[in-house]
ZAMARGU-4260 file (C-alpha; in steps of 0.2 Angstrom, whole numbers, plus 5000, padded with zeros to 4 digits):
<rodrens>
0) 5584/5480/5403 | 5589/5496/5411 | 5583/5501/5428 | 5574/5516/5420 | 5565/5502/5412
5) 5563/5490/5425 | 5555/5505/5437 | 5543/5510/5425 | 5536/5491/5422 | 5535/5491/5441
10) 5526/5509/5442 | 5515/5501/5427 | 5513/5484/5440 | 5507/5493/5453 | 5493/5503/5446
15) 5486/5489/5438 | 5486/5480/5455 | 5484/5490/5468 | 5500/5490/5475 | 5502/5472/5475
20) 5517/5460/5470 | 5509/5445/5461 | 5516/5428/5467 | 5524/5417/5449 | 5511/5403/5444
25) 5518/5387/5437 | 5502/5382/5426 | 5497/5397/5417 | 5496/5416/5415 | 5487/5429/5422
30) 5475/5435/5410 | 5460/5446/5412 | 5454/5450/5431 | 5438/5443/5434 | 5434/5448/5452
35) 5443/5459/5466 | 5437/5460/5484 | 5443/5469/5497 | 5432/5465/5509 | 5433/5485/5514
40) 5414/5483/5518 | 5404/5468/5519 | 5398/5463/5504 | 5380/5463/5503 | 5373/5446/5503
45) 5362/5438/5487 | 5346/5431/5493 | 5336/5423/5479 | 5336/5405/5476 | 5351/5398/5465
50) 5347/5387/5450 | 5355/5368/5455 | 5370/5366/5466 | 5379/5383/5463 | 5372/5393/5449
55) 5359/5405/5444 | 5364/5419/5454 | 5379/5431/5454 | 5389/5442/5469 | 5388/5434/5485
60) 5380/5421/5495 | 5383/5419/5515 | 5377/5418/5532 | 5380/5435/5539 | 5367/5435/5554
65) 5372/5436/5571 | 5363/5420/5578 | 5374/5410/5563 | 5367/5395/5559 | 5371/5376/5556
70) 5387/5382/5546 | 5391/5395/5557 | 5392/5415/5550 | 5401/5427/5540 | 5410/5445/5546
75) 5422/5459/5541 | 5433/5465/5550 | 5450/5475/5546 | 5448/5472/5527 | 5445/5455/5531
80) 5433/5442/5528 | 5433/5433/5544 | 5420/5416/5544 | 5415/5406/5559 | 5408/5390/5562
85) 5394/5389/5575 | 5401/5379/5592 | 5392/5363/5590 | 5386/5362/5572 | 5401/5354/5567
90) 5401/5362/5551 | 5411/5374/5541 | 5404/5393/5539 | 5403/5391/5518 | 5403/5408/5508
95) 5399/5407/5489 | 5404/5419/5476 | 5394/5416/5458 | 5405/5417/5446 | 5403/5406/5429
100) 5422/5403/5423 | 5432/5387/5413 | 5450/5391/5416 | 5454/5403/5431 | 5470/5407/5443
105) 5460/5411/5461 | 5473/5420/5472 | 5469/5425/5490 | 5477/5429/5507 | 5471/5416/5521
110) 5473/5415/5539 | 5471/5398/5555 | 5463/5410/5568 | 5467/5405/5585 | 5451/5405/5596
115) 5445/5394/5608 | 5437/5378/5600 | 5423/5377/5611 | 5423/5358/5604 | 5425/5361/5586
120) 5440/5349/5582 | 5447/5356/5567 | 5454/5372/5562 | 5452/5374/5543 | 5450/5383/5528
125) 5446/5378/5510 | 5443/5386/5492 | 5431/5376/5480 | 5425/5378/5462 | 5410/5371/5461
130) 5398/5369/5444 | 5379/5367/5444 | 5378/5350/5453 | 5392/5349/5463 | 5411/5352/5469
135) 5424/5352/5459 | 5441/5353/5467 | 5446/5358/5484 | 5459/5367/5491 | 5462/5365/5510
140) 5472/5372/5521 | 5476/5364/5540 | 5488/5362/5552 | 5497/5352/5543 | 5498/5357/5527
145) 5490/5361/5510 | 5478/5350/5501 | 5472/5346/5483 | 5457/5337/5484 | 5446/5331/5467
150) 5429/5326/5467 | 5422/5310/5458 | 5407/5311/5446 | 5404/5293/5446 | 5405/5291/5465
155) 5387/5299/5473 | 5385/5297/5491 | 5369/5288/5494 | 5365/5298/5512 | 5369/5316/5505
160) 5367/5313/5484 | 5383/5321/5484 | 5397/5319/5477 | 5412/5309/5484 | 5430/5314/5486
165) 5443/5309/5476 | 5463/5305/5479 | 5472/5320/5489 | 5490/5327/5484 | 5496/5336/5498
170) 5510/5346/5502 | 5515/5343/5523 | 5521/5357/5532 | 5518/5367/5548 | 5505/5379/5547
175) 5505/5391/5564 | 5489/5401/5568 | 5485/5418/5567 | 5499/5420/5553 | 5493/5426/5533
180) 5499/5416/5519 | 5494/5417/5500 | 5487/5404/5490 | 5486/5400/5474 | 5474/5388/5463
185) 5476/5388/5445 | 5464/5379/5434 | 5467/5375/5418 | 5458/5361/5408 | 5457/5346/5417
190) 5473/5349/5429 | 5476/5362/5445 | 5491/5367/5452 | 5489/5371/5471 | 5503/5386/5479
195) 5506/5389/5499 | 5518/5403/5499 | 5530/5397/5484 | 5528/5378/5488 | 5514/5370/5473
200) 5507/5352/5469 | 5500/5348/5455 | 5485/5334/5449 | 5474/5330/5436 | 5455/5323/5436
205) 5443/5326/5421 | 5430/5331/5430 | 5441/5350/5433 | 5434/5354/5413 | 5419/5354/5419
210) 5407/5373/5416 | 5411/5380/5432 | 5398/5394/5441 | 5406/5399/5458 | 5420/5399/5469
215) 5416/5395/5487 | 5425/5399/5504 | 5424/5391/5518 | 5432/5391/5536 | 5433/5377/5549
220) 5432/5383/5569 | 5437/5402/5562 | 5450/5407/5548 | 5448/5422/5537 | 5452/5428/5521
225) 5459/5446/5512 | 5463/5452/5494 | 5453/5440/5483 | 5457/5439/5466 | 5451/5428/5451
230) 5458/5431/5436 | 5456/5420/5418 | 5469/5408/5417 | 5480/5409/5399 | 5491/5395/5394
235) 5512/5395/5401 | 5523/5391/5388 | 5532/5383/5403 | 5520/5372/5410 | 5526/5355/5405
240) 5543/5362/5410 | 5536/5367/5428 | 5525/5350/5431 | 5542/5339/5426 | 5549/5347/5439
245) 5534/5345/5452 | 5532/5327/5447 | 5551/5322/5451 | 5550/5334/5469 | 5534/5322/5473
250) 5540/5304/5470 | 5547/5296/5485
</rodrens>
């Protein structure tokens, strides 16, 4: 390829995207963009009553009042989608965006806030996809690391009806506050690959197959989020090359 060539798939790359350079994915494709938020202005919350745990309704769903709540509130500010948990409700601010999907790659910018805790412990931020009962897969992101978290549709907690977590695959590293990073989930079947700036793992549970109906943010003490993108997720020829490779980097 030429660099006449090469320019004018990058010129072509550009206006398709806005100006932004697409991280690789390990699992899958990018195929057709599904959703893109900005977050230039907030995004005007759904009110209605959803159908079951997460569907019936389309757009957005979130705290955005100034008293918060038990799971804290949701603002924008700088292009950014900025939640916080209310001091002494324990409990992440959760923001849900109704979306029914099967196979997706969800790509977003997030960000550890440093505030004071005012005696909220944990500094956190997650990405689920959700289906009409329940949660799906979790990625988190902490301190310490990114996590892939499955949930278990044979295992309901008795107190809360919910269900229960399932084995985590995490990848451990340093995570400093108030820096952006870009994460990647891509779901594809029943497996998802979780990406921290260029560093994925990878796992498999047979509940991921499941009809899924929105994706849902959520931040722990007060992280934010910028450039949302959900695209479907078309197959990689390279997949069972990639997930060789992620297998051996994980064993021990």
């Amino acid at each position: 390829m030429n660099l006449k060539s090469l320019l004018i798939l990058l010129s072509a790359a550009t206006l398709a995207y806005g100006e932004e350079i697409m991280p690789p994915t390990l699992m899958t494709t990018r195929g057709k963009l599904l959703a893109s938020e900005d977050f230039a202005q907030a995004p005007p919350p759904f009110t209605g009553k959803p159908v079951g745990f997460a569907s019936g309704f389309t757009g957005w769903r979130y705290n955005g009042s100034a008293t918060g709540g038990k799971g804290g509130r949701w603002e924008i500010a700088k292009a950014e989608f900025r939640g916080i948990e209310t001091p002494g409700a324990n409990h992440p601010a959760t923001a849900s965006f109704g979306l029914p999907f099967q196979n997706v790659i969800i790509q977003c910018e997030v960000r550890l806030n440093d505030v004071p805790d005012e005696g909220r412990k944990y500094r956190s931020l997650f990405v689920k996809a959700t289906d009409a009962k329940d949660y799906v897969i979790s990625l988190s992101l902490g301190q310490g690391g990114l996590f892939l978290t499955p949930y278990d549709a044979d295992k309901i907690n008795p107190a809360n009806k919910q269900r229960e977590k399932s084995t985590t695959v995490k990848l451990l590293t340093p995570i400093k506050l108030n820096e952006w990073h870009t994460v990647l989930l891509e779901i594809q079947g029943n497996e998802v690959v979780g990406t921290l700036d260029g560093q994925s793992i990878t796992l498999s549970n047979p509940l991921i197959g499941t009809a899924k109906h929105s994706v849902m943010l959520g931040a722990g003490t007060e992280a934010s989020f910028r450039k949302l993108r959900i695209w479907q997720a078309l197959p990689n020829a390279e997949w069972e090359k990639n997930k060789a490779k992620l297998n051996a980097a994980a064993k021990p």
